[in-house]
Structure formats: C-alpha cells, structure tokens
C-alpha positions in Angstrom: 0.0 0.0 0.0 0.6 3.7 -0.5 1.2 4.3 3.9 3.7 1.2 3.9 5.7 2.9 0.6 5.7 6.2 2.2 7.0 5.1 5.8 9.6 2.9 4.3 11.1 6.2 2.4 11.0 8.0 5.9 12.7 5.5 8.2 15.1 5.9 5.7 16.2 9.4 7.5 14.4 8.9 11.3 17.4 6.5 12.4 19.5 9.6 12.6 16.6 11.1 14.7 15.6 8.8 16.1 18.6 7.7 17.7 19.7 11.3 18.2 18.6 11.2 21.8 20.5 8.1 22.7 23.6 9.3 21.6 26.6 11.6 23.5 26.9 14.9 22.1 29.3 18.0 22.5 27.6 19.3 25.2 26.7 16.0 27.0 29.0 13.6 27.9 26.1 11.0 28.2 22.9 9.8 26.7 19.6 11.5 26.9 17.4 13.9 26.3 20.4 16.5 24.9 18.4 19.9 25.0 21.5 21.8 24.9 21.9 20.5 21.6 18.3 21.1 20.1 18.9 23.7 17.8 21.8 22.2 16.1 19.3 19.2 15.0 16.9 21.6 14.2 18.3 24.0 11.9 21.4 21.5 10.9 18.5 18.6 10.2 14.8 18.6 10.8 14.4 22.0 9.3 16.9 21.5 6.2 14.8 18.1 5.3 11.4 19.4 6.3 12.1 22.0 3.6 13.8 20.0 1.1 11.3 17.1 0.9 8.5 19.4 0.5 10.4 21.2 -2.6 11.7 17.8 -3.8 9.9 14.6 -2.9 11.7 12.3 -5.4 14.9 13.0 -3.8 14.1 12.2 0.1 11.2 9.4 -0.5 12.5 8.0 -4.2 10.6 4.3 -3.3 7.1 6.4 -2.6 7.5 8.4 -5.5 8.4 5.1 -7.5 5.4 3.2 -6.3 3.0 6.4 -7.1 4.0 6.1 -10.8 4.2 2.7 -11.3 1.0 1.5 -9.8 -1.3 4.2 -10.4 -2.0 6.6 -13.4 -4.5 9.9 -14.1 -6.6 10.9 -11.5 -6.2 8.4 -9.3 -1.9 9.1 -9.2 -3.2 13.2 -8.8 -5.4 12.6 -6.0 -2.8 9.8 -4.2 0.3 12.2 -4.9 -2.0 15.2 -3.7 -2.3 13.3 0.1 1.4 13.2 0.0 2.3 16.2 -0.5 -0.7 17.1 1.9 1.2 15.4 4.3 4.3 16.3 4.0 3.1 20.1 3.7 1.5 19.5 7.5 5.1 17.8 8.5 6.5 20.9 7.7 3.4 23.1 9.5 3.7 21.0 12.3 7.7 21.7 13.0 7.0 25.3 11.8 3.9 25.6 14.9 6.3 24.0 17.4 9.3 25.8 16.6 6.9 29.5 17.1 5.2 28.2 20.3 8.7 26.6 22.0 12.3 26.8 20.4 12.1 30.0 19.6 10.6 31.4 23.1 12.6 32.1 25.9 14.2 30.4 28.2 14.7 27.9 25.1 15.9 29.7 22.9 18.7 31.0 25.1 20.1 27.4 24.3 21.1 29.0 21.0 23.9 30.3 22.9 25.4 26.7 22.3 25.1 26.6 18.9 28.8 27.7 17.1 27.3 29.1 13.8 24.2 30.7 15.5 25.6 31.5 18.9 27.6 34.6 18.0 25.0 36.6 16.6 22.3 35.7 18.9 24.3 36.6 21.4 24.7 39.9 20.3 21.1 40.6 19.6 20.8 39.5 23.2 23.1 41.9 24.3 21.4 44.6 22.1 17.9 44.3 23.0 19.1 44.2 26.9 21.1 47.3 26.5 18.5 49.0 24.7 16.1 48.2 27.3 18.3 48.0 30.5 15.7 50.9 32.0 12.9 48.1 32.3 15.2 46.5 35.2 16.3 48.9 36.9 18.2 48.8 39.4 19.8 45.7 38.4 22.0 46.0 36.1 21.8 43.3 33.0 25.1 44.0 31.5 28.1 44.9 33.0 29.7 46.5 30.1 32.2 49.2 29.7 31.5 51.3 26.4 34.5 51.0 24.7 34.7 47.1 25.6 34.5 44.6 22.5 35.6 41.4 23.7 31.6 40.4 22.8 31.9 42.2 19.6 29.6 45.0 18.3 25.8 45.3 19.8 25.1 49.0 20.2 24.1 50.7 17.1 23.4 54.1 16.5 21.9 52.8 13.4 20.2 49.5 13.7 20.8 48.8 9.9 24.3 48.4 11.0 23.3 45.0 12.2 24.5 42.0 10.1 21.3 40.1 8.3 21.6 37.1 11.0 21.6 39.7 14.1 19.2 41.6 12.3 16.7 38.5 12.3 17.7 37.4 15.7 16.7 40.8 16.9 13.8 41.5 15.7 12.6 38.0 16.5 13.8 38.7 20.0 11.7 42.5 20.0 8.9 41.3 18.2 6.1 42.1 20.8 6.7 43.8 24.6 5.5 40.6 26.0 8.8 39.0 24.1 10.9 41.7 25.6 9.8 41.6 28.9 10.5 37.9 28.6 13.9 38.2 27.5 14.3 40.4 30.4 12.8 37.8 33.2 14.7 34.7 32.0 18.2 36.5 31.7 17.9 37.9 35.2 
C-alpha cells in the first residue's frame, strides 16, 4: 500500500533522529534527552529536510514516489500524490507551529547560545535588545559593560541597519512584541 511505501522512504532518515537522543553529544558527555543541543538538530537537520522534501519529494522518499508512478495513473496518481504532498506540507506546519510556540521562546531559545554558527549573533542581539532596554530592570544591572569594551563584539548601534542580516533577524525576533521583551528580560535575570 501507499502508507507502507511512504514510511519505508522515511525511516530511511528517522534512524538519525531517532537515535539522536541516545547518543553523546558535545555538550553532554552522556545519553539523553540532549536539550542543549536542540537547535543544532533543528536547523542543521529537521528543518533543512522538512524544507527539502517538501520542494523535492523524489529526492528524500525515491521508493514512494516510484510506487506512485508505477501503480497508479490519471486521476487516481493526482489525488494519491496530492495526500502526500498534503502530508508532508503538514510535517513541515507541524515543526514550523512548534518551533513558534517553543524553540524559539525564551528560556529555550537562550540554548542557541550553544550553537557555534548561531551562537555569535544571537548573542549579540541578546546583548542589544538588553542594553537598549536596560531601563525596564532597573536597578539591576543586566550588563556589566564598559563602552568601549569589545571582547563580545559589536551590539550598540546608532543605526540599527548596521546589524549583520543574521543579528538583524535574531533581533527582531527577540523585539517582536513587549511581551517578548519583557521575557527576555525575566529569563536572563
């Protein structure tokens, strides 16, 4: 049947996933639930094939796509190739919904701190919204942070298209409501 094709193309890439959790990592010298880890499977993994399948099927499920053409034909392969990419479209909608409602809220998505491609410039959005903001917690001080010190590289900008694309989208990720600030706020206290 169709299902059995179509699961037999995906286990082809859930053994990396699924035995992501039951590995050691970088940041975790044994097995388990690796959370500091999370965004390096999503945006180095789940997100890359969630995208890719959906543009190009044939590639990621070749067997399914196989089976489609060689046991059905007209309308019948349209509507049967229609579920699939149905499916595969709510995969996608699916990592898309939980990526808005968790990875990407704080406190999680301070763990991008651990990523070394992402870490940098989320950091320095971080750093930028905080500083911009710092009046919101007074008297605590959120940064201690001499002006001319650069060790964290640049994050004050007298002009906020100064900021590199990635900060840039960190940033206004990070400022996109007052609730988001104030949460950014809370969680790095």
């Amino acid at each position: 049947s169709i299902n059995k094709s179509s699961s037999s193309s995906l286990i082809l890439r859930r053994p990396s996933t699924a035995t992501w959790h039951n590995r050691t990592g970088p940041h975790n010298s044994r097995s388990g639930f690796r959370m500091m880890e999370i965004h390096n499977l999503y945006f180095d993994f789940e997100l890359p094939w969630w995208n890719q399948v959906n543009d190009a099927p044939r590639l990621h499920m070749p067997n399914t796509m196989e089976y489609l053409e060689h046991n059905f034909s007209g309308d019948d392969f349209e509507m049967r190739l229609n579920l699939v990419m149905r499916g595969l479209k709510a995969g996608r909608d699916e990592l898309i919904k939980m990526t808005k409602q968790y990875l990407l809220k704080v406190p999680i998505v301070y763990l991008v701190l651990c990523n070394r491609k992402r870490g940098p410039s989320f950091l320095r959005a971080v750093l930028s919204v905080l500083y911009e903001n710092s009046n919101r917690a007074a008297p605590q001080i959120l940064i201690h942070d001499a002006d001319n010190d650069m060790k964290w590289g640049a994050f004050k900008y007298d002009n906020p298209e100064d900021r590199s694309d990635d900060e840039k989208a960190w940033y206004n990720l990070l400022t996109k409501t007052e609730e988001n600030i104030d949460d950014l706020i809370h969680w790095w206290r």
